[in-house]
C-alpha positions as CSV (number, residue, x, y, z in Angstrom):
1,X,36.5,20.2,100.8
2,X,35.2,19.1,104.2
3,X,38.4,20.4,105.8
4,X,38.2,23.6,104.1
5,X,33.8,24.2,105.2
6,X,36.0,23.8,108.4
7,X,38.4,25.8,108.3
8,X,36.1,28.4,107.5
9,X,33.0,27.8,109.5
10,X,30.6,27.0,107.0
11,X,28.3,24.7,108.4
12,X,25.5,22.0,107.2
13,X,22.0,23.7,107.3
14,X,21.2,21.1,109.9
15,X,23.5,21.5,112.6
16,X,23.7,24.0,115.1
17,X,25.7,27.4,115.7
18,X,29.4,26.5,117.1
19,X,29.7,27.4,120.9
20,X,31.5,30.0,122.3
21,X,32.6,28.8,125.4
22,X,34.0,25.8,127.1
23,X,31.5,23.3,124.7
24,X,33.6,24.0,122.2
25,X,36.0,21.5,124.2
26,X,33.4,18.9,124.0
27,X,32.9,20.1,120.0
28,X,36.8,19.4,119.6
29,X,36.9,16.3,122.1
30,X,33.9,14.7,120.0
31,X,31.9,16.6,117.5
32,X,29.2,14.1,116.6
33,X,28.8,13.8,120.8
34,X,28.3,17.6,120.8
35,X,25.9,18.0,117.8
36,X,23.6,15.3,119.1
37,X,23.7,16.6,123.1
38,X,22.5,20.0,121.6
39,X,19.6,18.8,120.0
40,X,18.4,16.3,122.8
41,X,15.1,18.0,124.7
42,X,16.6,19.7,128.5
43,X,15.3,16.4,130.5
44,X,17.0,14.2,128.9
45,X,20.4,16.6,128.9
46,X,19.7,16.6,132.5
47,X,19.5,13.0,133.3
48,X,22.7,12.6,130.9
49,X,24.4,15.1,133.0
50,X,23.5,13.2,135.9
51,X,25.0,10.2,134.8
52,X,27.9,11.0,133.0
53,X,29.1,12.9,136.2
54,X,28.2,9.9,138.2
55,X,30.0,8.1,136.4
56,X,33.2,9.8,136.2
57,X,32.5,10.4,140.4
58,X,32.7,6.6,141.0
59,X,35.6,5.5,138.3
60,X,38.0,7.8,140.2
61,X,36.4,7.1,143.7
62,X,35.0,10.8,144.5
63,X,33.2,9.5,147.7
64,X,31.9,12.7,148.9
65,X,28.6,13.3,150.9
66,X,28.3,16.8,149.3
67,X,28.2,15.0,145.8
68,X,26.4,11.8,146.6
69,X,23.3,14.6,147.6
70,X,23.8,16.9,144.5
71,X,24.0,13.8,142.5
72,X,20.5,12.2,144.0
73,X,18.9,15.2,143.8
74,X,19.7,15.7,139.7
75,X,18.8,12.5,139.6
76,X,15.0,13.1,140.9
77,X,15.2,16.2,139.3
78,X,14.6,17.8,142.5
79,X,15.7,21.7,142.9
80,X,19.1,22.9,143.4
81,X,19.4,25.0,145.5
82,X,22.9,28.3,145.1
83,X,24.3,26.9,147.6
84,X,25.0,23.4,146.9
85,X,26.2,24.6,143.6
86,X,28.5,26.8,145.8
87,X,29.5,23.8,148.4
88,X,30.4,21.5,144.6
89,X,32.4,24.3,143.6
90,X,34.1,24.5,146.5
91,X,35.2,21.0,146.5
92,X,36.5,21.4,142.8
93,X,38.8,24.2,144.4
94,X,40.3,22.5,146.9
95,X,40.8,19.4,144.8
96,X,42.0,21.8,142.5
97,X,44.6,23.0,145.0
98,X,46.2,19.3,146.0
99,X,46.6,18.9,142.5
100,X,48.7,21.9,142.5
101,X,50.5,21.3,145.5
102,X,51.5,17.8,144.2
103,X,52.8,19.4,141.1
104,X,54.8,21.7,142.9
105,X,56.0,18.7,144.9
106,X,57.4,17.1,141.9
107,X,58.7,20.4,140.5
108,X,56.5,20.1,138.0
109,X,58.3,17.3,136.0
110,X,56.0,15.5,133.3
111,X,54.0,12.6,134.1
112,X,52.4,10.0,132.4
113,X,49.1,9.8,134.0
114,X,46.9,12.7,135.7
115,X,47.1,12.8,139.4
116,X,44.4,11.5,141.6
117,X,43.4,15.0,142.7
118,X,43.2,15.9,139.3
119,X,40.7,13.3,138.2
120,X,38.6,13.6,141.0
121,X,38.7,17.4,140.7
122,X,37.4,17.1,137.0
123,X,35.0,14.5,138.2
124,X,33.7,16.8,140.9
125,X,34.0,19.8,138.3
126,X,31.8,17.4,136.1
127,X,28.8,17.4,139.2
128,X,29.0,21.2,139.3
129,X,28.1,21.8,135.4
130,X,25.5,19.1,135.8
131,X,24.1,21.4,138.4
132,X,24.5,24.7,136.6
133,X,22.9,23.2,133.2
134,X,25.4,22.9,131.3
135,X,25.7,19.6,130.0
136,X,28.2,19.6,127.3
137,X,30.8,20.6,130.0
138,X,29.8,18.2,132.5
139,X,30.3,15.4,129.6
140,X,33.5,17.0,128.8
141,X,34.6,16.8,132.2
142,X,33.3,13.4,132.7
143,X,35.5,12.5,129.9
144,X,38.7,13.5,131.0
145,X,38.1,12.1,134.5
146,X,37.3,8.8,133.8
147,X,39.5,8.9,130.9
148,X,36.8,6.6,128.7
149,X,35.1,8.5,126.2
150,X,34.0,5.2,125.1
151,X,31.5,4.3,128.3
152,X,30.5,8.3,128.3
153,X,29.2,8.4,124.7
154,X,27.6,4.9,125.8
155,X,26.0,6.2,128.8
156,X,25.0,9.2,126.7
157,X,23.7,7.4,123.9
158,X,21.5,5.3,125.7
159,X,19.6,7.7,127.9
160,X,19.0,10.0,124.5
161,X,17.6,6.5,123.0
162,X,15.2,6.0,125.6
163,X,11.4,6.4,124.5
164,X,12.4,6.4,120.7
165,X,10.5,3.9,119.3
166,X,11.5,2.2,116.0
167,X,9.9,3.7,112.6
């Protein structure tokens, strides 16, 4: 029965409309993750943003200047400014672009791991959602850079926790 309220999107009362865009990955890559990110209040969202892409920055080594600022500054919950989201987006390009190169290199034979460029291209990518507001893909790509949805849900988990005191 569950599969088939699935299947044809009806939905518990209590949980919110399905997204239409790249959350959806999130929705697919961990559905109770997604329901409970889209009813957390925007501050906390932000600080899980924050540290989710943090996160995924230092498990692939992402050592950037332009990220360690963007980073701080979601942190503090400072302003961000067009161009810095700009100057992230830039970085996911070119990452982005060795990745490709380095397929092309191989002729684009299978692997059995993601590339480095890869990683630290979705890790990067994960920064620049943090910085645009959207959280569910910044945890998406935090996922798939560090490749441990495990620590991400824990990271996540634990910031939405904070101030919830016991009834």
């Amino acid at each position: 029965m569950k599969l088939l309220k699935n299947l044809f999107g009806i939905r518990p009362k209590n949980q919110p409309e399905p997204p239409k865009s790249i959350e959806s990955l999130l929705m697919i890559e961990d559905r109770d993750l997604y329901f409970v990110l889209s009813k957390a209040p925007k501050d906390k969202q932000r600080r899980v943003a924050a540290a989710v892409a943090r996160h995924a920055t230092g498990r692939v080594d992402l050592q950037n200047p332009i990220l360690r600022d963007a980073l701080s500054r979601l942190e503090r919950n400072e302003d961000i400014t067009p161009e810095m989201i700009s100057a992230v987006s830039r970085l996911v390009d070119d990452l982005d672009l060795k990745n490709d190169r380095l397929q092309i290199e191989n002729d684009d034979k299978p692997v059995k791991h993601p590339s480095v460029p890869f990683v630290q291209a979705r890790a990067a990518s994960s920064v620049a959602a943090a910085l645009s507001g959207k959280v569910d893909e910044a945890v998406y790509e935090a996922i798939h850079a560090s490749q441990d949805l495990p620590k991400i849900r824990q990271i996540t988990l634990t910031i939405l926790k904070e101030g919830i005191r016991p009834v």
